[in-house]
C-alpha positions in Angstrom: 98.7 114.0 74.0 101.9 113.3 75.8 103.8 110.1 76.5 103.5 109.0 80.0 107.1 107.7 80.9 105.2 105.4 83.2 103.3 103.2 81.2 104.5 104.2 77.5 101.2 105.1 76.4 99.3 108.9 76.3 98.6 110.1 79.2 96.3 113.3 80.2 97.9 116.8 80.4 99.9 118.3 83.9 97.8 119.8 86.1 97.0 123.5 85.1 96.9 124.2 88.9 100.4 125.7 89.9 100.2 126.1 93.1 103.1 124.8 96.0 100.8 122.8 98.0 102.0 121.4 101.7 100.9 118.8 103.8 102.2 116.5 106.8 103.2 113.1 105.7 102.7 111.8 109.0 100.4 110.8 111.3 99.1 113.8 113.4 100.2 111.8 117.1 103.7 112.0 119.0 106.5 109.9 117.1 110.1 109.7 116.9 109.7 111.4 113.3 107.3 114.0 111.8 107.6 114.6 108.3 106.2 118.1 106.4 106.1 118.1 102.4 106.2 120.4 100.1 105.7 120.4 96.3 105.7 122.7 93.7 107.6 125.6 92.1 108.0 127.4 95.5 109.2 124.3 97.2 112.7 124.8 98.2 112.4 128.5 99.0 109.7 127.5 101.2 111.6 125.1 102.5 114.7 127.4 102.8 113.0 129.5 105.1 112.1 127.4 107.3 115.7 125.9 107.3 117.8 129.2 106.6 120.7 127.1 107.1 120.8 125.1 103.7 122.3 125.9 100.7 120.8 128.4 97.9 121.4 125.4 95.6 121.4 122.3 98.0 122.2 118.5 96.0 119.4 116.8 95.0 118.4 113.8 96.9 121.1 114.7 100.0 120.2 114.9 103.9 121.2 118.1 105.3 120.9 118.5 108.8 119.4 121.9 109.5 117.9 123.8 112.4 114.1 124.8 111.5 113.3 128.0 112.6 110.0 130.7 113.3 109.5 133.9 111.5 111.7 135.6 114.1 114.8 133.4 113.2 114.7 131.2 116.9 115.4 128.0 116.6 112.0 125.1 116.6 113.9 122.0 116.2 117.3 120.2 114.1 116.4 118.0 111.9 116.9 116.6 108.2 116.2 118.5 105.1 115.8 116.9 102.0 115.8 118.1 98.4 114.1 116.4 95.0 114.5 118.2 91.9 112.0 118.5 89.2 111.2 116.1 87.3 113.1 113.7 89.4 110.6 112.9 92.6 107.4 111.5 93.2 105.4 114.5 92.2 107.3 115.1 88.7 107.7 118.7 90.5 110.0 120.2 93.2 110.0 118.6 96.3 111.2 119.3 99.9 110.6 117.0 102.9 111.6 118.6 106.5 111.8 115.4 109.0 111.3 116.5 112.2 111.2 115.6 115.6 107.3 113.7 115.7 105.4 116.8 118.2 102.0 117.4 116.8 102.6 121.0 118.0 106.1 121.4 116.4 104.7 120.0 113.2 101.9 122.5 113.5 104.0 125.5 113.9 106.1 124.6 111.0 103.0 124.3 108.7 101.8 127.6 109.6 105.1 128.8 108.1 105.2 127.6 105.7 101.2 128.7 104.8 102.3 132.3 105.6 103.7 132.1 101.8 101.0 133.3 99.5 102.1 130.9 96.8 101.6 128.1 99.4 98.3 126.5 100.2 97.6 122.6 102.4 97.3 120.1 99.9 94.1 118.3 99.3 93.7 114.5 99.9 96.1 112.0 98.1 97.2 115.4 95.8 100.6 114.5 96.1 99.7 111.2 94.4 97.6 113.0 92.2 100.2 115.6 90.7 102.4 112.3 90.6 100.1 110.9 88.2 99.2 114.4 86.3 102.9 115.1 85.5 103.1 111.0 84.0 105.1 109.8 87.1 103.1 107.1 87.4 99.9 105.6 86.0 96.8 104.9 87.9 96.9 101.5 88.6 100.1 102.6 90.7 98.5 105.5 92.2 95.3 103.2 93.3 98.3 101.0 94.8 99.3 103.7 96.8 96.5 103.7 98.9 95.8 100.4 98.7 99.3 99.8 100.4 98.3 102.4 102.9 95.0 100.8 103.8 96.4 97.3 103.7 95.9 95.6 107.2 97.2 91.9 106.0 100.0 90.4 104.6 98.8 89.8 101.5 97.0 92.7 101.4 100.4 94.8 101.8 101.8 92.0 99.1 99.7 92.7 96.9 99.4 96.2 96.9 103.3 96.4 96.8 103.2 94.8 93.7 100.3 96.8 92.2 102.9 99.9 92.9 105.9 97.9 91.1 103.3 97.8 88.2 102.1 94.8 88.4 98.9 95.2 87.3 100.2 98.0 84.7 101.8 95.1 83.2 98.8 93.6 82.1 96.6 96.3 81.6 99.2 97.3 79.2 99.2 94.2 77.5 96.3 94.5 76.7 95.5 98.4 75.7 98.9 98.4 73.4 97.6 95.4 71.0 93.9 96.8 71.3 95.2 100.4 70.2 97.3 99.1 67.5 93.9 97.4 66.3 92.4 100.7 66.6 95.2 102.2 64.5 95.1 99.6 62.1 91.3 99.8 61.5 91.1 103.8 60.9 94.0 103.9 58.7 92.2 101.4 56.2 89.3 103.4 56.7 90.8 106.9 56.3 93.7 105.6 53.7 92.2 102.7 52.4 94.8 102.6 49.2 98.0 102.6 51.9 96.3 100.7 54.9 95.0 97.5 52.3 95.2 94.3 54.0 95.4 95.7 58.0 92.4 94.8 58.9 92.8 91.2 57.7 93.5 89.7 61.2 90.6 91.8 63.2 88.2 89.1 64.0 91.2 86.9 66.1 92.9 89.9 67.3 89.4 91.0 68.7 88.5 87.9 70.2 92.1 87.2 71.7 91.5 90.6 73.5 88.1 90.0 75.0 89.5 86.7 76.2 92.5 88.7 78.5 89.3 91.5 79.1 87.5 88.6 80.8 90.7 86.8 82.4 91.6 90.1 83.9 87.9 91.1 84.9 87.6 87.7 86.6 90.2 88.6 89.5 87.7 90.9 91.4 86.7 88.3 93.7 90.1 88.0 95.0 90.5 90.9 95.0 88.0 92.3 97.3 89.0 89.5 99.5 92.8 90.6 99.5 91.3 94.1 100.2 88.7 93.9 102.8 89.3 90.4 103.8 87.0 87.2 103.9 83.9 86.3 105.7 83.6 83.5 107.6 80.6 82.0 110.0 80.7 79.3 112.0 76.3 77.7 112.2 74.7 75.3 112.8 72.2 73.0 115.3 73.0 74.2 119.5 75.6 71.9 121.0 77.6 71.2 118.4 81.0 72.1 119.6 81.1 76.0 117.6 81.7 78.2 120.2 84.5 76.0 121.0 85.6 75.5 117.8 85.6 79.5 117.4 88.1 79.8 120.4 90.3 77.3 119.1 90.7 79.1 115.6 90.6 82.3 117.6 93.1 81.5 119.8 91.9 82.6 122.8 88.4 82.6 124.6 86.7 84.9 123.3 82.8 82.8 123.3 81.7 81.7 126.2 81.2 77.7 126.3 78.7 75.6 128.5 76.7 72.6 128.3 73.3 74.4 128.3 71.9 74.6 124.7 71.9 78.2 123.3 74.6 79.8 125.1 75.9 81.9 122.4 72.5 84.5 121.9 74.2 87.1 119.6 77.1 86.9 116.6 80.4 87.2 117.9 83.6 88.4 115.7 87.4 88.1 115.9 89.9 88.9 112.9 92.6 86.5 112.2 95.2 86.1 109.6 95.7 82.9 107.8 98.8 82.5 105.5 98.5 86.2 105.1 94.9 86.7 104.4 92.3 88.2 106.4 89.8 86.6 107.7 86.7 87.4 110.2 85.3 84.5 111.9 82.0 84.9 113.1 80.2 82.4 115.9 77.2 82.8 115.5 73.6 81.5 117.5 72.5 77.4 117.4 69.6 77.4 115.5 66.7 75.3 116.5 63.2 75.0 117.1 60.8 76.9 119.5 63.8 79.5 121.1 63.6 81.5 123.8 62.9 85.2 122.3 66.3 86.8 123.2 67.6 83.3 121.7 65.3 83.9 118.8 67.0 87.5 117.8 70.1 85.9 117.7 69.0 83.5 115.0 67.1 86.0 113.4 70.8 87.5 113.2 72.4 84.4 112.3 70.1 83.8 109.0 71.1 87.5 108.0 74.6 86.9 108.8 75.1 83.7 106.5 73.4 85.5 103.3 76.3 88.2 103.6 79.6 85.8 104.5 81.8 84.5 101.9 81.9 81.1 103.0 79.2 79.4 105.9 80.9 76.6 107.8 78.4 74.3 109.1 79.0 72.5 112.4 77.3 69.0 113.5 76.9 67.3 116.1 78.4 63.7 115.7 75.6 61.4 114.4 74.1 64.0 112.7 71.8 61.9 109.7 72.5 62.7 105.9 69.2 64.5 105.8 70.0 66.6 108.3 72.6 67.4 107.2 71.3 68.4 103.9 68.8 70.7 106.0 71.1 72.4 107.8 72.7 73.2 104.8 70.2 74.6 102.9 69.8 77.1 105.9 72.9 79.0 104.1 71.0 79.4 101.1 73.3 80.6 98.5 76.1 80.8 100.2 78.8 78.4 99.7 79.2 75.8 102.8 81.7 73.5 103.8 80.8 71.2 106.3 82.2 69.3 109.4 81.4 67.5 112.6 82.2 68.5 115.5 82.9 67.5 118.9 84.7 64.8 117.7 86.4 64.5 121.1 83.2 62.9 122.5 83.4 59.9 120.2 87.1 59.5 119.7 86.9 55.7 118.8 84.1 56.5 116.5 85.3 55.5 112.8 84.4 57.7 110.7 83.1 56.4 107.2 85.1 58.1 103.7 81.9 60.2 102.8 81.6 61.6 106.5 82.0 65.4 107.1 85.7 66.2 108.4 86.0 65.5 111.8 87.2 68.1 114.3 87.7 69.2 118.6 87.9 72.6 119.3 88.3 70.9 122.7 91.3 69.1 121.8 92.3 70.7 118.2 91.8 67.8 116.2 91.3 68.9 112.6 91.3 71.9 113.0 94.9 73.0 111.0 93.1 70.8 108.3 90.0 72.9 108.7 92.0 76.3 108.2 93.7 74.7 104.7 90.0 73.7 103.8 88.6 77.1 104.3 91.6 78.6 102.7 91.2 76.2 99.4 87.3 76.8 99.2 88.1 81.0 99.8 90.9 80.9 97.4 91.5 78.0 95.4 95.0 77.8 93.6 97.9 80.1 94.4 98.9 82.8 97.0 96.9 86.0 98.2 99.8 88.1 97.6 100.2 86.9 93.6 96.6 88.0 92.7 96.2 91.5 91.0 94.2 94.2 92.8 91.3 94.0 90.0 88.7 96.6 92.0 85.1 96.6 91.4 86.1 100.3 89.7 88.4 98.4 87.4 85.9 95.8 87.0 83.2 97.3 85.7 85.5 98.9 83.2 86.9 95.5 82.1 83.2 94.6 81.7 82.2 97.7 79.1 85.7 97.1 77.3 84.5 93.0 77.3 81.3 93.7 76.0 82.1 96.3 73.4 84.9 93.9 72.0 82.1 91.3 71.7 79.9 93.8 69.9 82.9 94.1 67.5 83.3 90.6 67.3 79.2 90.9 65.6 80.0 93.7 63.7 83.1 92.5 62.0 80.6 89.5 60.5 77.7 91.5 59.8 78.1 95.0 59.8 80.8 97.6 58.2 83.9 98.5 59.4 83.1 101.8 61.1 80.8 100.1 63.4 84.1 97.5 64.2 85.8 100.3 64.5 83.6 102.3 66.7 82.9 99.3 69.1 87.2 98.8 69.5 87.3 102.6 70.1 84.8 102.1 73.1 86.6 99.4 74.4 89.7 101.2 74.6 88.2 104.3 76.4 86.5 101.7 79.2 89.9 100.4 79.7 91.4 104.0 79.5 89.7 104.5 82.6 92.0 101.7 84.4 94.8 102.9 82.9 94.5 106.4 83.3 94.6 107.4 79.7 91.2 108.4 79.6 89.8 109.2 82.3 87.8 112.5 83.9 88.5 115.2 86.5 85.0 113.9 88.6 86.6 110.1 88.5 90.2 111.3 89.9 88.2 113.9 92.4 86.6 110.4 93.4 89.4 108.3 93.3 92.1 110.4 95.7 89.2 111.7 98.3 89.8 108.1 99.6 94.0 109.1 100.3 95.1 110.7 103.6 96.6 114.1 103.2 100.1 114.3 102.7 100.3 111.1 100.4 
């Protein structure tokens, strides 16, 4: 098995498909730019005829400007025509990238040129990325980073994704697969050459525990980073009255809820996405709950209970003078959903003092509390640290820290009770789950699923 130059470790064979495969690389609307890509062993005479005007032997990574023209020689458009030599581009093959003038029709016709080659078919989703991975380009954490960075819609989601493409997540997955193959080396050359290999197996109960301790470290990031992914959940509940609809426009920043005196004006959940210190987060207002509702009232609280078993954080909103045991009650409404609780309206009884066990007091009215409210939220989402430092762990990558976790702790039994094949075979398994992160083991039906979720042309 080869070296991949990416992450130093084997990586699976180029793809046997050798095909020139093109695709636009931009969005299918009117721009200032349109970009067509081309890769594969036909690329630059593909790319030659549609811009006649470049060199046989153009310089790698130089902007020509070239006229692009039909089958009949007549000038489309003038644009730029760039050239990436094998091995030496994102694909690992030949590359050419015509950057048009952004018609959707011009972009079209220039397409269908390039199709009319035989050797030339459209690429498939994210197969660009794909063959960049195939040909050991990069490694697929990076290529996952690719469209996470595509499909980022917050800060820290385009953060964190950036640094999942600059290998920040290789880093560590690394770190861990090198020691754990070297274990695996060490293990079957005392069981194959027992005479040569005496004494490598000495250290294999710390080694194995050390490892299952980053497995678990690393595994233990998911939370985060669904919530740098999709973004966090956040529902405002609570009693009628008690200032959340208000509160909801204040965080909002604009009205989006309408606010009245009359008890259950808010009948359905309302949403609004916001972005605090780079996260995502959708707030939802949801409807009072109380006793004996109207039945139009009543589906909205219906909704409201459904709502709070799916959010990420509940935050409960009294009114002021709300009892301790109330307050427990409305509490347990949330069920198992973490709450963080306040009182609201505060405006109402501004002299009020409030005593140190008291909820956090806060206005949407008037905005008192309410930047400490974001910071709150933000700490009981988050905890320590910055959104854009975490590493985009996936449930995918997960679940395979979790069989590489569990088979290192089946090795951890086996190298006190059972023989050395068996600790062998367990640290084997765990470095074929965490293949699957790493790309060095990994099937055609996982990569199929994994790039069906890129656009074309990436």
């Amino acid at each position: 098995m080869r070296v991949c130059p990416a992450s130093g470790a084997p990586c699976p064979a180029m793809t046997s498909d050798s095909a020139t495969i093109v695709a636009l690389a931009t969005a299918p609307a009117s721009g200032a730019v349109g970009i067509l890509r081309v890769s594969g062993p036909a690329a630059l005479e593909v790319g030659r005829r549609l811009a006649p005007g470049v060199p046989a032997s153009p310089t790698p990574r130089h902007a020509y400007l070239a006229s692009f023209v039909d089958a009949a020689g007549a000038v489309l458009d003038e644009g730029l025509f760039l050239y990436f030599q094998a091995p030496r581009s994102f694909t690992g093959e030949d590359v050419v990238e015509l950057q048009a003038h952004g018609s959707p029709r011009l972009l079209r016709l220039l397409l269908a040129r390039a199709l009319e080659d035989e050797r030339v078919r459209p690429a498939l989703p994210g197969e660009f990325t794909r063959r960049a991975f195939l040909n050991g380009r990069i490694d697929l954490t990076r290529a996952e980073a690719v469209a996470d960075l595509v499909a980022a819609d917050s800060e820290a989601a385009v953060r964190a994704a950036a640094a999942g493409l600059s290998g920040a997540l290789a880093e560590r997955i690394r770190a861990l697969e090198t020691p754990l193959r070297e274990l695996h080396a060490d293990l079957e050359g005392v069981l194959n050459f027992p005479d040569e290999a005496e004494g490598a197996d000495a250290e294999a109960v710390p080694r194995v525990a050390e490892l299952r301790a980053v497995a678990e470290a690393l595994r233990a990031e998911v939370g985060r980073g669904r919530l740098v992914r999709q973004g966090a959940r956040v529902a405002l509940y609570g009693p009628v009255n008690a200032g959340k609809s208000t509160l909801f426009n204040r965080l909002v920043g604009e009205a989006r809820a309408l606010v009245d005196a009359e008890p259950g004006t808010t009948r359905d959940a309302l949403e609004a996405r916001v972005e605090w210190e780079g996260l995502g987060v959708t707030l939802y207002d949801t409807a009072g709950l109380r006793e004996a509702p109207g039945r139009v009232e009543a589906l909205g609280i219906a909704r409201t209970r459904e709502l709070l078993a799916a959010v990420d954080l509940a935050v409960l909103v009294l009114p002021p003078g709300t009892s301790r045991e109330e307050a427990a009650s409305w509490t347990r409404e949330a069920g198992a959903t973490p709450v963080f609780v306040v009182t609201g309206k505060c405006d109402v009884m501004p002299g009020a003092e409030a005593e140190a066990t008291a909820p956090p007091r806060v206005s949407g009215l008037t905005g008192e509390g309410v930047e400490a409210l974001r910071t709150s939220v933000l700490t009981r989402l988050w905890g320590g640290g910055t959104p854009s430092a975490v590493a985009l762990v996936s449930e995918r990558h997960a679940d395979a820290l979790r069989r590489t976790a569990e088979a290192l702790g089946r090795a951890e039994d086996a190298s006190r009770v059972s023989t050395l094949e068996v600790l062998s075979g367990e640290v084997g398994l765990a470095l074929e789950a965490l293949g699957e992160v790493s790309g060095t083991s990994v099937s055609d039906a996982l990569l199929d699923t994994l790039f069906q979720r890129f656009c074309i042309g990436k």
